[in-house]
Steps between C-alpha positions, in 0.01 A plus 500: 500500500812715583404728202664671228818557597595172632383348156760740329741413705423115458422491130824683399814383758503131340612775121769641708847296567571658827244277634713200411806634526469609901355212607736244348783723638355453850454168437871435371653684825290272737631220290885621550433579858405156537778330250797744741326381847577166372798561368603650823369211709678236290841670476550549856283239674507180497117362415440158718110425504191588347522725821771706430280579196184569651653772694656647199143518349331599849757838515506516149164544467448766778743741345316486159219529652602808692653632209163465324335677742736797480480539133127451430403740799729770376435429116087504579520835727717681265368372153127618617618819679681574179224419284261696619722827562620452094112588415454764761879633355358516124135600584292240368380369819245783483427378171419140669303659754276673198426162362148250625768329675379438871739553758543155584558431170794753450661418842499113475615496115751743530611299788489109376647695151801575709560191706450296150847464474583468866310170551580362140849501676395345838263234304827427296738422779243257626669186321840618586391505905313119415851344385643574850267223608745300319764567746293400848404678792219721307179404437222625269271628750749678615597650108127563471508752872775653368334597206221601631624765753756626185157554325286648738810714598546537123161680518474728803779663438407568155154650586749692791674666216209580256294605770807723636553639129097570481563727792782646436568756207927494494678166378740579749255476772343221385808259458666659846182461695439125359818396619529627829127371586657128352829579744250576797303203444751274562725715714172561737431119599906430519514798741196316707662150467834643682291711776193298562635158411265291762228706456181241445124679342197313446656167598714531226930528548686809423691244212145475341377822542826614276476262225150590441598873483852479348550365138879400592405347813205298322698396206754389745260300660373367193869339387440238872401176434311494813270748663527691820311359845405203289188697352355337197526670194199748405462628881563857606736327710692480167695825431512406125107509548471857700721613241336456215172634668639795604676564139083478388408746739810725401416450098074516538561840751762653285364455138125640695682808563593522169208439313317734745751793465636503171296751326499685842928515486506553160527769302703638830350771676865692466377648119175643630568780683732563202194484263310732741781787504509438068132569481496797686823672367319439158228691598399914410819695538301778459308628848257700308409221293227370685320843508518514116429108397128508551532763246666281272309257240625129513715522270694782592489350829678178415754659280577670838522241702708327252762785485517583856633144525780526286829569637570812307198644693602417844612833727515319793905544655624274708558561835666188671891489565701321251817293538842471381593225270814283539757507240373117460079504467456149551734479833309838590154343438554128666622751817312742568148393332277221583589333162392126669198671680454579859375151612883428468508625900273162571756313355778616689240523787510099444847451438570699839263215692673231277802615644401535880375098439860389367714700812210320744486148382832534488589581888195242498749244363808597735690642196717739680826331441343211218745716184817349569660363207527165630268245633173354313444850361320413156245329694471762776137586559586848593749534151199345255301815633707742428634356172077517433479830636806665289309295185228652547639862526678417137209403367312832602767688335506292191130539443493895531808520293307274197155646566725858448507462181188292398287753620624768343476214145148443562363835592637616135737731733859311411441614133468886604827468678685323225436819291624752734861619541637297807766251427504161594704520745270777664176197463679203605671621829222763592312141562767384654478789777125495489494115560732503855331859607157352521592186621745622741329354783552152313908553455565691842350276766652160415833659552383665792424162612830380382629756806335410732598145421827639540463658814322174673816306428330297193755646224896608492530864358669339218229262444260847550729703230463187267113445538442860417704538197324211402166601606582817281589298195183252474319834547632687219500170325139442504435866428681485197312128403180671521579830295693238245158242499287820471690645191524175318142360519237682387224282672460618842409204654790259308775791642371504866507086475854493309668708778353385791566131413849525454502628868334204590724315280793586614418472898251250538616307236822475601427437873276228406793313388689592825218319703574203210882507640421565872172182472734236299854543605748772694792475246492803274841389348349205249132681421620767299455284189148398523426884544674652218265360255212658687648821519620510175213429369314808744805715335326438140153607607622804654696604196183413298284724687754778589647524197141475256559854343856589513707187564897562559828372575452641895166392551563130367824516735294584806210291445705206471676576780225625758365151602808328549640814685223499758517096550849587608417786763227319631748191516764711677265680754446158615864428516552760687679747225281832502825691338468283178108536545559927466788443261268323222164625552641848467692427210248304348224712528643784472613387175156382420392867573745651266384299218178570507565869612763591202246423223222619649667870500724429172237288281246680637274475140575126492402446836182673509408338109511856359808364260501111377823301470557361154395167592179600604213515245 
């Protein structure tokens, strides 16, 4: 039914162990985030009653399921944005478009192909979600709503990113533009919940009217035992209910729009009028050629044609103005070409309105002075959106700097530069400029905003100086995790996944077990324990995925340390420490940084698998 493509897909992941291997990992961390959220509740409470232990299920089970949420939406927008831009990348989605496929066939199977392994995962957490029944205080209706907005959710924002990378020629735009349409769609009904927050349409509340719009605010919902107004379940009344119509709506309007405009987006137009100026500089050099070829026999005629068009016969000079060349091409070309395209200016276009959102919901929220380092500050509403909106901003830069170099991979151009005389250190931190000049916009305003924070009273200057050294160091950080992802995996889509789930790692990851600490107990002293194993255990799966190609001393070292380094900032930030928060994220990561930085310009061979170690085969 879905075609081709899906049946691929379908009939050859169950041969491939990555299919096993991902899913029992996510499985395993659930598990362990559920084994240290007991561990934490038993070795500083005191359990009583069966109580005690329903709540511990009840809040246990809305952070997983938030956490769920997160992942899958992110993992199902970026998997089939990615997936999509990898066959535009090496040109064989002309090649689907020249087969008796139909178009609904090509956009639905390349779709469901995608989000195979996305809901493989979400159907395999399922038991792990049913044993919290065990514990009270969640029931399996209420397991079986949560599922079903993760699902539905699951699948509009994966027809959001194929339908985006249908559109859209650049990875870059694709993956930037997905992400800031998933940041608006839940920033946009939080923004309307703070301003409007009594506002009643169509008889139904404002509080319903946002959970059937917003995926966080349904899956919320979901996690209640009881519903709102005492509607029974099933109504529109139900914001579970509105939600999961509305996510239809979304999925049926946005795959229609693809199916009726993929063979119009694609080939782009951008190569025609390219084509156009090819034909006719191929054409008779000669101007007293057409005087003389009715003259001609056939022959004669197409041996002259066929001449003419060679380059050797071409008289034509060139007029335009050329321009000087760096002493570094690649920093020259990233700067002053449109090496990501000129749609880039509708993603900074976007990212300029994502901005203007964040500084007015947050005067919305009465943030002016809400920065101090004391106080509930982990939980602050105003803090949790700008911690999202500085996220986000990494993970724009990440994704340019890992599409950088997959691009040039899969358009057969990374090969041509290999060959030529410029040193490594010439490719690696010519991408390195390239990355922060085009996505200046992304680096410069959250420290702007970081001023102006400053100058409202919400920060010290110390605390200023500190936030924008450390600003600077995640940035260069994830700059240099992209290049490193994009030089060590030669599958586009497995390098643009690798580096942009160790961000996610490594922040929401961690900060899910800070809502474990701040839910189950406020002594920090006695939980380090039950965390180690967990972040230990993260430290292994980022060596095993950072260091795939060239593993070394510096890189196991950092890896190691990178989890249990931002536990502890995180921890202290809530303490009320930020000088140990600067002193070991910018030590850390900046050590991270080095170690992938020193053999990407050093090992340059190995890291780009021009040169083999001995122990590979």
């Amino acid at each position: 039914m879905l075609g081709p493509v899906f049946f691929r897909e379908a009939w050859t992941s169950p041969r491939r162990p990555n299919l096993y291997v991902i899913r029992t990992v996510y499985v395993a961390v659930l598990l362990v985030l559920m084994c240290t959220a007991w561990l934490v509740l038993a070795g500083t409470q005191i359990i009583r009653n069966v109580g005690d232990m329903a709540r511990f299920g009840s809040i246990l089970f809305q952070i997983l399921s938030l956490l769920q949420l997160a992942v899958m939406v992110f993992l199902a927008a970026m998997v089939a944005a990615s997936a999509v831009s990898q066959e535009k990348d090496r040109r064989t989605l002309i090649l689907l478009l020249m087969t008796r496929m139909s178009n609904l066939e090509l956009v639905l199977g390349k779709l469901s192909a995608s989000l195979l392994q996305v809901l493989t995962m979400c159907v395999a957490a399922l038991p792990v979600f049913l044993l919290l029944t065990l514990f009270g205080g969640v029931s399996f209706a209420q397991v079986l709503r949560v599922f079903a907005v993760t699902f539905m959710t699951i699948l509009a924002a994966g027809s959001l990113g194929s339908t985006i990378a249908l559109w859209r020629e650049k990875t870059f735009q694709t993956l930037a533009m997905t992400a800031l349409v998933l940041v608006f769609w839940i920033g946009l009904w939080e923004t309307v919940s703070v301003a409007v927050p009594d506002l009643v349409l169509g008889g139904l509340s404002a509080d319903v009217w946002l959970a059937g719009l917003s995926p966080v605010r349904a899956i919320w919902l979901a996690c209640q035992p009881q519903f709102p107004t005492g509607q029974a379940e099933g109504t529109l009344q139900d914001g579970v209910s509105l939600f999961l119509l509305v996510s239809a709506v979304v999925i049926v309007s946005l795959n229609g729009l693809a199916v009726r405009m993929v063979r119009v987006w694609n080939p782009s137009r951008e190569v025609r009028p390219g084509q156009v100026r090819e034909s006719s500089a191929t054409g008779l050099a000669d101007p007293g050629a057409a005087a003389t070829e009715g003259t001609m026999s056939d022959e004669t005629r197409d041996a002259e044609q066929a001449r003419s068009g060679h380059v050797d016969a071409r008289v034509r000079s060139s007029r335009a103005a050329t321009r000087q060349v760096w002493d570094n091409p690649v920093l020259w070309r990233e700067v002053c070409t449109w090496a990501y395209g000129r749609k880039v200016l509708i993603i900074r276009a976007t990212y300029l309105l994502f901005f203007a959102m964040v500084v007015g919901l947050y005067l919305l929220l009465g943030g002016d002075g809400g920065l101090d380092v004391d106080g509930d500050l982990l939980m602050s509403r105003a803090v949790l959106l700008l911690g999202m909106f500085f996220l986000v901003s990494l993970v724009i830069v990440g994704a340019l700097a890992v599409t950088s170099i997959t691009n040039e991979r899969d358009g057969q151009a990374l090969d041509l530069l290999l060959v030529t005389d410029l040193s490594p250190g010439e490719f690696v931190f010519g991408k390195l400029g390239g990355v922060f000049w085009v996505t200046k916009e992304m680096v410069l305003l959250p420290m702007l905003l970081c001023g102006y924070l400053w100058w409202q009273g919400g920060l010290t200057f110390e605390n200023l100086i500190f936030v924008w050294v450390g600003l600077g160091v995640l940035y260069v950080f994830v700059n240099m995790l992209g290049i490193h992802c994009g030089m060590n995996y030669a599958n586009s889509r497995t390098a643009i996944g690798v580096s942009l789930g160790v961000v996610f790692f490594l922040f929401l990851g961690v900060f899910t077990c800070m809502f474990i600490m701040e839910y189950f107990s406020g002594s920090f002293e006695t939980q380090l324990g039950p965390f180690l194993a967990f972040t230990l255990g993260g430290g292994v799966g980022l060596f095993a995925v950072l260091g795939y190609r060239n593993p070394s001393q510096a890189i196991q070292i950092a890896t190691l340390v990178l989890p249990l380094a931002t536990f502890y900032s995180i921890t202290s930030l809530r303490l009320g420490n930020p000088l140990a928060v600067f002193l070991v994220v910018g030590i850390t990561y900046g050590f991270t940084t080095a170690a992938m930085l020193i053999p990407a310009v050093y090992e340059f061979d190995i890291a780009m698998g021009r040169t083999k170690t001995p122990g590979e085969e």
